[in-house]
LOSEKOL-620462 format. One record per atom (N, C-alpha, C): x, y, z. Coordinates in steps of 0.1 Angstrom, whole numbers, padded with zeros to 4 digits, always signed. Layout:
<nodes>
XYZ...
</nodes>
This chain:
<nodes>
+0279+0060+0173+0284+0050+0163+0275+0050+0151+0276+0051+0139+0272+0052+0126+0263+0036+0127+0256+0035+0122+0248+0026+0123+0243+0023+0103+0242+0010+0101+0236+0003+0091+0225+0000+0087+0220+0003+0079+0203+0004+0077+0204-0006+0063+0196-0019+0064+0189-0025+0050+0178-0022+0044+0175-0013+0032+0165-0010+0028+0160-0020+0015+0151-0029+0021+0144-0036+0010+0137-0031-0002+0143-0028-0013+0139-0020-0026+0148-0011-0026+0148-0003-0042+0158+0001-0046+0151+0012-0052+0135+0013-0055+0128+0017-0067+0124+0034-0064+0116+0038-0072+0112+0051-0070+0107+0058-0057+0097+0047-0050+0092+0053-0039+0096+0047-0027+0105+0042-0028+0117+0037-0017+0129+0051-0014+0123+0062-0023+0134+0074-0020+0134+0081-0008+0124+0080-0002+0125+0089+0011+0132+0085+0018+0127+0069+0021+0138+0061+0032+0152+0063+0029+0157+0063+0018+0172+0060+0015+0172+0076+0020+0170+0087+0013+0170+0104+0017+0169+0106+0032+0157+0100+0039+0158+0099+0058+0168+0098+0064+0175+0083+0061+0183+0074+0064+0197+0081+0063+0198+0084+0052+0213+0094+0049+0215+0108+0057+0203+0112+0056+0201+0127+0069+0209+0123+0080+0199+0113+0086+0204+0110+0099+0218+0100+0104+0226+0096+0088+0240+0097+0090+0239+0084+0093+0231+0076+0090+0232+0061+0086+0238+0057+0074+0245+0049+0077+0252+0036+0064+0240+0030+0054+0238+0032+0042+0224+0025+0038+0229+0016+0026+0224+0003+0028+0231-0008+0021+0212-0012+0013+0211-0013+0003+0197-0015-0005+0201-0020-0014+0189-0028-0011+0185-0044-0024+0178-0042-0028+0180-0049-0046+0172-0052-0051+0174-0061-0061+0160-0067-0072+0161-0075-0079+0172-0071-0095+0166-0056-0093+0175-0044-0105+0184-0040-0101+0198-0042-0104+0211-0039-0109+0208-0017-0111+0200-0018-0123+0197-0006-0123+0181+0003-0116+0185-0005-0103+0170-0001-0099+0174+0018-0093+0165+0027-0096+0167+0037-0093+0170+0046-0079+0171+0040-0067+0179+0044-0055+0194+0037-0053+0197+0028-0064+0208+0022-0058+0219+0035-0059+0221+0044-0065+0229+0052-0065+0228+0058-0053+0217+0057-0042+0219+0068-0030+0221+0058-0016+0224+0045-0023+0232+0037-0014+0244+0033-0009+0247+0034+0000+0262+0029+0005+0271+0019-0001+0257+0012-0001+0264-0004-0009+0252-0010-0015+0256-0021-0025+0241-0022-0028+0243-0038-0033+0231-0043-0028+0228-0060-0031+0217-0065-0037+0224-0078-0052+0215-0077-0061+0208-0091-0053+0195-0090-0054+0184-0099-0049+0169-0094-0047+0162-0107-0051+0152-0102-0056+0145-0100-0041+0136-0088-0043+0129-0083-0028+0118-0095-0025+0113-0099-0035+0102-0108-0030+0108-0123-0026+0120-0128-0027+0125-0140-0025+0133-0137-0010+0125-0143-0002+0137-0142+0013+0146-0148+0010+0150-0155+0009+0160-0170+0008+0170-0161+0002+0171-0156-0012+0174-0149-0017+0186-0138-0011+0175-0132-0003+0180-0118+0002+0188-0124+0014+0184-0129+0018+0192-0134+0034+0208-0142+0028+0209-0146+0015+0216-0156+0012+0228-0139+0010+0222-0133+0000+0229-0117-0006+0236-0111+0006+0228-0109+0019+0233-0104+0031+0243-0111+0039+0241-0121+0040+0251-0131+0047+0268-0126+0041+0266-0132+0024+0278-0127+0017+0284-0112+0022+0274-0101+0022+0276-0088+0026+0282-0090+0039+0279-0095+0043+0285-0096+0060+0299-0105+0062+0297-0117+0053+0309-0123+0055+0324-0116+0045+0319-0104+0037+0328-0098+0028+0331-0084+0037+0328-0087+0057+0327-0073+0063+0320-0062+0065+0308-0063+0056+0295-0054+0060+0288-0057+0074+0282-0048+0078+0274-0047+0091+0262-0047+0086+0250-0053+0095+0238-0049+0096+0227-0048+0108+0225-0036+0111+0219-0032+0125+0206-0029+0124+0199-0030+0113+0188-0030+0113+0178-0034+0093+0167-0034+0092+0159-0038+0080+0148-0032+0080+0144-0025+0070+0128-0020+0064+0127-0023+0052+0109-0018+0046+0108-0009+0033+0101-0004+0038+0097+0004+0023+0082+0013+0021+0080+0010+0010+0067+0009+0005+0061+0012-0005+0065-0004-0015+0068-0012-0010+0070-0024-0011+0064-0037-0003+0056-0041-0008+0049-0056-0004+0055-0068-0005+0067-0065+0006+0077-0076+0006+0076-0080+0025+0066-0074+0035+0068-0078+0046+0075-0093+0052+0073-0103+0042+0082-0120+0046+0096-0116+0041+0100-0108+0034+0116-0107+0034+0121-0100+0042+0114-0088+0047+0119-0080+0056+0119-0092+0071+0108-0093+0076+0108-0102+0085+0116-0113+0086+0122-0123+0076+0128-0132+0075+0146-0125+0074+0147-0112+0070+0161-0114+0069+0163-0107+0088+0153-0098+0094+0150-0097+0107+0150-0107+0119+0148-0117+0117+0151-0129+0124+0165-0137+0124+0166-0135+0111+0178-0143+0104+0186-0135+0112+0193-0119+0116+0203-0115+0119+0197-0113+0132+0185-0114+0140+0187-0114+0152+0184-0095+0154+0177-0092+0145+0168-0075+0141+0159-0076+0146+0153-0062+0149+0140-0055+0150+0135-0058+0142+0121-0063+0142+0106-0059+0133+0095-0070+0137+0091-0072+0126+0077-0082+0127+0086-0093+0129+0077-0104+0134+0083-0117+0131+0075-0124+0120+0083-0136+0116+0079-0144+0103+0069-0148+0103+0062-0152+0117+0050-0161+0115+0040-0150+0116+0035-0135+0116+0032-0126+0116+0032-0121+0097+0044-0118+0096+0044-0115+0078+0042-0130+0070+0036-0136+0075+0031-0150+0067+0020-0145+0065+0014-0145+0076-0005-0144+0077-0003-0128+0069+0003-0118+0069+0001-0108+0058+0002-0106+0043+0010-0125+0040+0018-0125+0030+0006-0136+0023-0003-0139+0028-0013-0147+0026-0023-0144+0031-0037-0137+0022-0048-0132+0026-0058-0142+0032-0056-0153+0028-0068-0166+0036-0059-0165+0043-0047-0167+0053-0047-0171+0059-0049-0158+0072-0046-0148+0069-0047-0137+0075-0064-0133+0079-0075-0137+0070-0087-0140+0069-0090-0146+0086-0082-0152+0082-0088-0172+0087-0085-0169+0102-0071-0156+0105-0072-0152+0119-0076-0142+0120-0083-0135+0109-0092-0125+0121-0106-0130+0125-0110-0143+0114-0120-0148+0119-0122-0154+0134-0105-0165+0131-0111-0173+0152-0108-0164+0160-0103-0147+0154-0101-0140+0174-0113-0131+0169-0122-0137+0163-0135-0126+0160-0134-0114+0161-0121-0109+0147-0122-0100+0148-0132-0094+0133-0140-0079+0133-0146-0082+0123-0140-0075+0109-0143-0086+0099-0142-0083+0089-0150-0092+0075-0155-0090+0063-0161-0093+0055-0160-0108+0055-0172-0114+0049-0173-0129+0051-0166-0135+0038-0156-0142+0039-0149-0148+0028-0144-0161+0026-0144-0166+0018-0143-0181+0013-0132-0187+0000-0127-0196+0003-0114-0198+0003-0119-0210-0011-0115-0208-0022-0122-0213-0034-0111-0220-0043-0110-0232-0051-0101-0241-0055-0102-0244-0072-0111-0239-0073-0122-0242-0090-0128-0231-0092-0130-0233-0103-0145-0222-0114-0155-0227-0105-0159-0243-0102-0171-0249-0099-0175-0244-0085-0161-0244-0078-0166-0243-0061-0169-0228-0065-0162-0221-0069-0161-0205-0071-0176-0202-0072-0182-0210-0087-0197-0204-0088-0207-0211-0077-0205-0224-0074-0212-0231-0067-0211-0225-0053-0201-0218-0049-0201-0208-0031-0211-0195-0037-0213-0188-0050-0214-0177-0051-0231-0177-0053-0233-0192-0056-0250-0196-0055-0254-0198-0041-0245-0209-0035-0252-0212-0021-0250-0204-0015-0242-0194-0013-0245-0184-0003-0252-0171-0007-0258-0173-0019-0266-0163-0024-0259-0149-0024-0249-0146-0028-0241-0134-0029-0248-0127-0045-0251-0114-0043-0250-0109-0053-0242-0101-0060-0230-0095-0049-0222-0088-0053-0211-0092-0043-0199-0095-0053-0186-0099-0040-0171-0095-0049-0163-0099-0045-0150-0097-0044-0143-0107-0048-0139-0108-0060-0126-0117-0065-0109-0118-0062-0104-0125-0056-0089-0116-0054-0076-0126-0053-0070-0128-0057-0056-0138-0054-0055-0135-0039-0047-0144-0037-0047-0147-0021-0027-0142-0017-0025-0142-0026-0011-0140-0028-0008-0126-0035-0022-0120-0043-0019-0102-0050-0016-0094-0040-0012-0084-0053-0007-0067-0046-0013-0055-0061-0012-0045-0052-0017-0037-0064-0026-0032-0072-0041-0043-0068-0047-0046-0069-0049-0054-0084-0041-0064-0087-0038-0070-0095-0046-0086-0095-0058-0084-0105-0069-0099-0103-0073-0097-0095-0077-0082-0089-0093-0079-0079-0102-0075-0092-0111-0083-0087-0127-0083-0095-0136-0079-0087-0149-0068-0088-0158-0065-0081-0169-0069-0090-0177-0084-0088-0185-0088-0095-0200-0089-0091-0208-0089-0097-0223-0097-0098-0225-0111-0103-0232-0122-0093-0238-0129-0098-0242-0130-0114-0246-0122-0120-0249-0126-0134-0240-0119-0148-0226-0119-0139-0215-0117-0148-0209-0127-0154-0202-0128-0158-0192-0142-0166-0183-0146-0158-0186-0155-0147-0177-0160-0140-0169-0167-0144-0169-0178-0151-0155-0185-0159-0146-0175-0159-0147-0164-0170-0138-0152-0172-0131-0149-0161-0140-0147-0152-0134-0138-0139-0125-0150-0133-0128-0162-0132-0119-0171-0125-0110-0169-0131-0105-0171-0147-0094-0171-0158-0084-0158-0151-0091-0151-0153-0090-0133-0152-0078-0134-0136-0087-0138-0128-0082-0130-0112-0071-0143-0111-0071-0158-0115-0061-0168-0113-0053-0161-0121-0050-0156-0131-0039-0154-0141-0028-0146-0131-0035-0139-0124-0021-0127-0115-0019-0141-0105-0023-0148-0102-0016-0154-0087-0010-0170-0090+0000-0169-0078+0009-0182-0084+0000-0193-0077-0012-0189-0070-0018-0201-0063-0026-0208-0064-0031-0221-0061-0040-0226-0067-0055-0222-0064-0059-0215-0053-0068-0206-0049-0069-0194-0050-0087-0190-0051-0089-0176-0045-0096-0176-0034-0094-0162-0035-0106-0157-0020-0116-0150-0027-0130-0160-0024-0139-0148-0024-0146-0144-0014-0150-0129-0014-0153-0123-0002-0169-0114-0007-0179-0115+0005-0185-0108+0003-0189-0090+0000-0189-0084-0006-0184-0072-0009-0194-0064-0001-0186-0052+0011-0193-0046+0018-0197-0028+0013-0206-0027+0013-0207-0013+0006-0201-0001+0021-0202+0007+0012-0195+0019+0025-0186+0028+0026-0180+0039+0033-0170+0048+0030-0156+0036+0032-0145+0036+0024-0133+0031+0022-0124+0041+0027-0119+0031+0039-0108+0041+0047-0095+0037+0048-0080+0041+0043-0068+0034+0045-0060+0045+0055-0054+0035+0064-0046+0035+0075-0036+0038+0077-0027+0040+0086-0017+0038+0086-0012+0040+0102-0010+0035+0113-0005+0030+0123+0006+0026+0126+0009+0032+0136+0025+0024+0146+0021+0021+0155+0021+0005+0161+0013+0002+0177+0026+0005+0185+0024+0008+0196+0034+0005+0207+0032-0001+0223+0033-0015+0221+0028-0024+0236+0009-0024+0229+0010-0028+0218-0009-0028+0220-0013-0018+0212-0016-0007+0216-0018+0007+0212-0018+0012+0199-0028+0017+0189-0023+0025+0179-0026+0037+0181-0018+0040+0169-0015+0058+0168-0017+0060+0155-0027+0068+0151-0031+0068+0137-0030+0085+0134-0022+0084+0132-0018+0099+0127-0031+0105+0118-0033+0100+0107-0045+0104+0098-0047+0096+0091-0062+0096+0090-0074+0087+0081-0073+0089+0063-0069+0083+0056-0078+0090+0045-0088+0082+0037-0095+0092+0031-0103+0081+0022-0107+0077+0006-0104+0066+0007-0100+0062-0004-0110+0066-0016-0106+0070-0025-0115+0073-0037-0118+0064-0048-0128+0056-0048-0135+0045-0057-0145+0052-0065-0142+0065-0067-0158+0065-0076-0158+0066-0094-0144+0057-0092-0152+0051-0111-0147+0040-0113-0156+0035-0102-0156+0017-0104-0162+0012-0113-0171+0017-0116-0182+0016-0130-0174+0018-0145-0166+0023-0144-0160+0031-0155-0148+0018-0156-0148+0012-0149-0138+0006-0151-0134-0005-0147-0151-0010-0143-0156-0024-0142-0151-0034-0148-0149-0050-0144-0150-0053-0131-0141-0053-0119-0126-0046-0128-0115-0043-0120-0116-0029-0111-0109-0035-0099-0114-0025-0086-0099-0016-0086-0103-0004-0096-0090+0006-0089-0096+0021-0084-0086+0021-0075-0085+0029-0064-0079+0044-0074-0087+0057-0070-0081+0068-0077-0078+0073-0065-0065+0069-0061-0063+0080-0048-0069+0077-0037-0066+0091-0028-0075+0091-0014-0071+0107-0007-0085+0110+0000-0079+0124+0008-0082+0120+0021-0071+0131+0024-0065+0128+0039-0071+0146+0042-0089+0149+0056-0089+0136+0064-0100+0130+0059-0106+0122+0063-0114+0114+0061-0124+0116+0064-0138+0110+0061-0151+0123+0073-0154+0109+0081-0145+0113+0094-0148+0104+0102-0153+0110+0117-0159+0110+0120-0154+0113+0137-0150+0106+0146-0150+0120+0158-0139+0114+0168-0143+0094+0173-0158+0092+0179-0164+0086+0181-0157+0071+0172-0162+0073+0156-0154+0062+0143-0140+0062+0146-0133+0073+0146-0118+0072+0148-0117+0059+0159-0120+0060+0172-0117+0056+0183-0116+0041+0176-0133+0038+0170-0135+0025+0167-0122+0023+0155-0121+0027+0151-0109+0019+0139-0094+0018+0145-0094+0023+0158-0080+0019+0162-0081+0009+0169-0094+0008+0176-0095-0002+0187-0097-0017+0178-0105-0016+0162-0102-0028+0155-0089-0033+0149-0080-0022+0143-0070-0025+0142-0059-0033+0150-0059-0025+0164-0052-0031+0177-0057-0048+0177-0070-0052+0172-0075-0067+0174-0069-0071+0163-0071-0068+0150-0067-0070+0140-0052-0075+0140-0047-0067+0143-0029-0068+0145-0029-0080+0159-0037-0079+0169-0032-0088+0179-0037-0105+0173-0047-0105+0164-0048-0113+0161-0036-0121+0149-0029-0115+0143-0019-0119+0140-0004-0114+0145-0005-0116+0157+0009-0117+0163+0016-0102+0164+0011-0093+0162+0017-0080+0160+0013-0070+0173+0024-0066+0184+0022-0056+0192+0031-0042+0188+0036-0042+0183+0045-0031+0183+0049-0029+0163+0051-0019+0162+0057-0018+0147+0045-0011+0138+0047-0012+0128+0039-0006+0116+0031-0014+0114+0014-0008+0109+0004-0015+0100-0007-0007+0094-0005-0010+0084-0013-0004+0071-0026-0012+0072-0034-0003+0069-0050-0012+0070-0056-0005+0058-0064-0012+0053-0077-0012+0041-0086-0018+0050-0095-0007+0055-0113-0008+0062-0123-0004+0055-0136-0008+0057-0144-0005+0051-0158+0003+0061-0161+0012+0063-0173+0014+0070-0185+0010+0068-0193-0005+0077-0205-0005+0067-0218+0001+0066-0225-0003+0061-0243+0006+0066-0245+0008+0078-0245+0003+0085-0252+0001+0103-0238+0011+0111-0221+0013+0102-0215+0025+0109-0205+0017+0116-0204+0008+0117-0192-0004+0122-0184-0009+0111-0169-0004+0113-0155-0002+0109-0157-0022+0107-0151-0028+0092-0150-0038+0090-0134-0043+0083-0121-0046+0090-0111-0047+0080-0115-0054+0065-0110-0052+0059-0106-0060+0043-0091-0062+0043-0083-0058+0047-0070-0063+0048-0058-0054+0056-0048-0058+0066-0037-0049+0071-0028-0057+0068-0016-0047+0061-0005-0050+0058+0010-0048+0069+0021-0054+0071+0028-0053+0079+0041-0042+0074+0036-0030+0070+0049-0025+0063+0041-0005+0060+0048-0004+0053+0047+0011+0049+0040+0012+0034+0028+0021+0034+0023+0023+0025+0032+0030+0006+0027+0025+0001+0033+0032-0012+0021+0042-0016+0024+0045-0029+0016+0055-0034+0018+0073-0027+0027+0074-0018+0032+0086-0014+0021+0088-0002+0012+0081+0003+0005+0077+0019+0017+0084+0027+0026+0074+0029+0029+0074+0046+0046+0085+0044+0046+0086+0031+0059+0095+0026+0060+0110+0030+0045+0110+0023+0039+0128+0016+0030+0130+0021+0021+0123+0020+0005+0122+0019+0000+0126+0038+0007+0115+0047+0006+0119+0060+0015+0129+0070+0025+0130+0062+0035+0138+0067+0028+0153+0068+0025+0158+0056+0022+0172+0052+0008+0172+0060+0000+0163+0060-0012+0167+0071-0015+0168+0083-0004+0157+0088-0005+0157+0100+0007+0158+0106+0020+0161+0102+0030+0162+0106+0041+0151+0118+0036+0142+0116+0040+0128+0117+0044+0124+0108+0057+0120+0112+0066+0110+0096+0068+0098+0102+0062+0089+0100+0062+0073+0104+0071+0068+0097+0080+0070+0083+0091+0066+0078+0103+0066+0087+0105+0075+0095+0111+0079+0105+0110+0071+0120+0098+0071+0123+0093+0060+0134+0096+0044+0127+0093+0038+0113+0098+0024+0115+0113+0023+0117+0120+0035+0105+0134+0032+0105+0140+0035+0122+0138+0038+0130+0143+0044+0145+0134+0027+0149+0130+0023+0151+0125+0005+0154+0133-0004+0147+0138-0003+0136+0144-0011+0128+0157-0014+0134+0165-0001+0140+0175+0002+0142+0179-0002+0156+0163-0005+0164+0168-0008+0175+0164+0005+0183+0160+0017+0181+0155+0030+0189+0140+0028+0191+0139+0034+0206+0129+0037+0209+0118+0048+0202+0102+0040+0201+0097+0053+0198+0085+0054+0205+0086+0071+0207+0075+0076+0219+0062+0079+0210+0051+0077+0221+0037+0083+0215+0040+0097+0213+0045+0107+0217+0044+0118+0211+0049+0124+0200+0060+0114+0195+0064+0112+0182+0051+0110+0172+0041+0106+0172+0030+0100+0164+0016+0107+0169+0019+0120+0175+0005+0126+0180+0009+0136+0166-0004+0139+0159-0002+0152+0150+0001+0163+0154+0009+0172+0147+0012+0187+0152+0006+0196+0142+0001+0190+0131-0003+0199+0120-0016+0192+0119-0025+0202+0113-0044+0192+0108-0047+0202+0098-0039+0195+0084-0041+0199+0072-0047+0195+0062-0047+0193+0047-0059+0185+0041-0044+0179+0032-0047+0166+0024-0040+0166+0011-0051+0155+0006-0049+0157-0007-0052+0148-0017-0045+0145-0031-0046+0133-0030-0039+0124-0047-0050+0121-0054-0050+0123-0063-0055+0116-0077-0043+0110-0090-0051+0103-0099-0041+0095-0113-0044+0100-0122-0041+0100-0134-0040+0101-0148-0049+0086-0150-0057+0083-0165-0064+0069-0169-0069+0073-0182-0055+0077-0193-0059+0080-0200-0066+0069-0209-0071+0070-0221-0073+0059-0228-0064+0049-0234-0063+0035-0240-0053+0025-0240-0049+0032-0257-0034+0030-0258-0027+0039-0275-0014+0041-0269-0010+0046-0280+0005+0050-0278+0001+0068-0273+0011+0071-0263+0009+0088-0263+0018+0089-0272+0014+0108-0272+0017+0110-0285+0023+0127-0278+0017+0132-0273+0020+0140-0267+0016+0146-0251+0021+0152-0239+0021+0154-0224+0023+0170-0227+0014+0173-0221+0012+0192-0221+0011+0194-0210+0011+0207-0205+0007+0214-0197+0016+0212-0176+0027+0202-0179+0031+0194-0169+0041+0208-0158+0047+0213-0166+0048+0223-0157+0039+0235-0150+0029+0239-0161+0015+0244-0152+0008+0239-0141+0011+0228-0140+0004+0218-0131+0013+0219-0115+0024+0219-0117+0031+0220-0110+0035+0226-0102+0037+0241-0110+0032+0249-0105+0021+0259-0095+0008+0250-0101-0005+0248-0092-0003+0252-0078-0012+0258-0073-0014+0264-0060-0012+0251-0052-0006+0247-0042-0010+0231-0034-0003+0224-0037+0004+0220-0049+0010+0211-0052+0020+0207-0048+0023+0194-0042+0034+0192-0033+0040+0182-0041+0041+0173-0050+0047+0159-0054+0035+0160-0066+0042+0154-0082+0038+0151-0091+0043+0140-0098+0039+0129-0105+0050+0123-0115+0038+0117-0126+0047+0113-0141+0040+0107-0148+0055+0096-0150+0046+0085-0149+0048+0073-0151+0055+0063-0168+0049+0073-0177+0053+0071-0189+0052+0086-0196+0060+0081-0207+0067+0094-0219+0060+0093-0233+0065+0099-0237+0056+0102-0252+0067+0091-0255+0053+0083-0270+0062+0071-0273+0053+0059-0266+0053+0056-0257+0050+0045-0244+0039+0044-0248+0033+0033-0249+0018+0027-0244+0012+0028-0236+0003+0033-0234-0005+0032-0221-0018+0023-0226-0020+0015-0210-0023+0000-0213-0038+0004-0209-0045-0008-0212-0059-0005-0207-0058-0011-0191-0064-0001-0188-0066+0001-0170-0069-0012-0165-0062-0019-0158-0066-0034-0150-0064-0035-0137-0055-0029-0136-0047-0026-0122-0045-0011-0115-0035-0010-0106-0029+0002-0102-0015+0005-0107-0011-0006-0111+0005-0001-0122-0003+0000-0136-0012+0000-0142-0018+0008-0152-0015+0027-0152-0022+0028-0138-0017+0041-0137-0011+0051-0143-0016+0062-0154-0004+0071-0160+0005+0077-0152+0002+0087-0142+0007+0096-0135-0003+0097-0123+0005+0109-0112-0006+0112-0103+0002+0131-0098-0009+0134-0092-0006+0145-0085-0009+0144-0069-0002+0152-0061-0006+0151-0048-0006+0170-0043-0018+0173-0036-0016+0184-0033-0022+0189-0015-0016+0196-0012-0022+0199+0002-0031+0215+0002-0041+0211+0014-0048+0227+0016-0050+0228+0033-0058+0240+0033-0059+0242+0047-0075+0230+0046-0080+0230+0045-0096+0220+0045-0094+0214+0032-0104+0199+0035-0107+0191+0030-0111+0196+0012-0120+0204+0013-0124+0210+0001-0115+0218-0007-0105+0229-0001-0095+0232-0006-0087+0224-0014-0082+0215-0003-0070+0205-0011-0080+0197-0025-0093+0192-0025-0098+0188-0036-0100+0200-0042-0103+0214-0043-0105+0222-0053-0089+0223-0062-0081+0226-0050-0067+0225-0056-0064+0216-0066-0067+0205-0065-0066+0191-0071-0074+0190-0083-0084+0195-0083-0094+0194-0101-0080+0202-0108-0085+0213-0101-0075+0231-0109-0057+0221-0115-0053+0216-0103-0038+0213-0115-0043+0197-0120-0047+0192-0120-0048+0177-0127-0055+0186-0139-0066+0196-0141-0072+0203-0151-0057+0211-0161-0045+0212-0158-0038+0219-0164-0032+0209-0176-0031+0196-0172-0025+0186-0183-0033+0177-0188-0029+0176-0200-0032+0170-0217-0027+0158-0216-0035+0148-0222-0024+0137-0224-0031+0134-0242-0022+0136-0248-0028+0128-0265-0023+0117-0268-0033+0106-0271-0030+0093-0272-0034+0091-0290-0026+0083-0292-0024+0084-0312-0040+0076-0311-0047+0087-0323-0060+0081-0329-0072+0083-0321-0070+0088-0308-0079+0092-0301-0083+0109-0296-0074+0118-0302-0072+0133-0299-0066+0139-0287
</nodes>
């Protein structure tokens, strides 16, 4: 029997799911806030409501159902909407996380606050209401270097990586402006290799197909906003660290209510070599991670594993053991802030030896904004090799093929 799939989001990197989903001869009914959001065409049916409002979406689906639609199961990807998914999953009596799980994900203190009492480890952080408490925690605990962040962001939208003898007013102004709340989090900032995740537990257990590591090295360049250039997949971990980051995740996750299903993790490795979370998410990575990025390396498609849970199917560990141990790596575009003026070289690039997935983000004409965030982003490339070094040689060579001219700058 043909079975109904709700895909939370509508947008660009929500295409795999809907493309999976249709393979395997599911009904796919996808929401969103846009009318003209760009997957609604490869939808069955399609419902307008905003992804980030549960209320919303459950109110949109009910109607769908009471006008005769079916629904047998709910995801996303690449969408930081885990409380909608979860809440319209409860609401119909679905597979997935439960609510009081994508709360604590949907709220970084509060998610904080439980890995703290099931001691699990992760960076010391403090839950801040004022500029005053803000500077007055940043004195008494003598921090010299920490972490600004809405408690409610995505995207890295109002993360700050600051010093003590920066302009904190500013940065309060700065990191409150992205968040609807009256708090932040600050956290003490741990130095170390930056590793992102990606996991399906099953009964306890993760299965971490492949590690990659995250690429921060022009944080300077682009101070005091913390963006992320990518990441390659694998990671220089060994077997030994591997073990440890599953076995913290599994706490991580049990500490907020999660045995089974998907979770994205942001870890940090610190000096002394002990795996420290900074945050796990209840959902599927964007940025072409858990699409592209881990598919082509390790030959695990976890898009595939949530949607077969969502649905109500079983999924086996050997679904999620790798079959392939290959390399890939992404990198972005960060041109300077102007209007472009002109994009060269985009099909040479493409071309490129490795290249598996490319896009730019804006067109000649378009502004590109000064770098604050990760939707600043111009474009990105993703490419695979047999080794680590490959896939990054491959990766200079086609990102080296394209031009971006920004008016007044050359």
């Amino acid at each position: 029997m043909q079975k109904t799939l709700v895909i939370v989001g509508a947008g660009a990197e929500q295409e795999s799911a809907y493309a999976l989903a249709r393979r395997a001869g599911h009904r796919v009914v996808g929401t969103d806030g846009s009318a003209s959001a760009p997957c609604r065409t490869m939808a069955d049916d399609f419902v307008l409501a905003s992804t980030r409002d549960p209320a919303e979406t459950v109110a949109a689906l009910e109607a769908y159902v009471a006008q005769g639609g079916r629904i047998d199961g709910v995801m996303t990807i690449a969408n930081d909407v885990p409380l909608t998914v979860a809440t319209v999953a409860e609401h119909f009596g679905l597979s997935g996380h439960r609510v009081a799980s994508a709360t604590l994900a949907a709220d970084k203190s509060l998610m904080k606050n439980a890995f703290r009492d099931a001691r699990v480890s992760c960076a010391d952080h403090w839950l801040v209401s004022s500029v005053d408490a803000f500077v007055a925690t940043v004195r008494a605990e003598g921090l010299d270097r920490f972490v600004l962040k809405p408690i409610d962001g995505r995207g890295a939208r109002g993360v700050l990586i600051l010093r003590a003898t920066d302009d904190l007013a500013w940065a309060w102004s700065e990191s409150s402006s992205w968040s609807n709340r009256p708090t932040l989090l600050l956290e003490r900032f741990v130095p170390g290799l930056q590793i992102s995740s990606e996991s399906f537990l099953i009964d306890g257990v993760a299965h971490t197909p492949a590690l990659a590591e995250r690429n921060y090295d022009r944080l300077d360049e682009f101070a005091p906003f913390a963006i992320e250039d990518g990441g390659t997949i694998p990671a220089p971990v060994d077997p030994a660290l591997r073990t440890k980051i599953d076995r913290l995740i599994e706490a991580g996750a049990a500490a907020m209510g999660v045995r089974d299903g998907i979770v994205k993790g942001d870890l940090v490795v610190a000096p002394g070599g002990e795996p420290l979370i900074i945050e796990l998410a209840l959902r599927l990575s964007g940025g072409w991670f858990a699409s592209d990025q881990i598919v082509a390396a390790s030959g695990v498609n976890l898009v595939d594993a949530v949607m077969k849970q969502a649905l109500g199917e079983a999924v086996h560990a050997a679904e999620l053991t790798p079959t392939r141990h290959a390399a890939t790596a992404i990198r972005y575009w960060f041109p300077p802030h102007g209007r472009i003026v002109s994009i060269d070289g985009v099909a040479a690039m493409e071309a490129s030896p490795g290249v598996l997935r490319s896009g730019m983000f804006r067109r000649v004409g378009d502004e590109q904004p000064v770098v604050r965030s990760h939707p600043d982003r111009f474009g990105f490339v993703l490419v695979e090799g047999a080794s680590r070094d490959e896939a990054i040689e491959r990766l200079s060579n086609a990102m080296a093929c394209v031009t971006i001219g920004i008016e007044g700058r050359g």
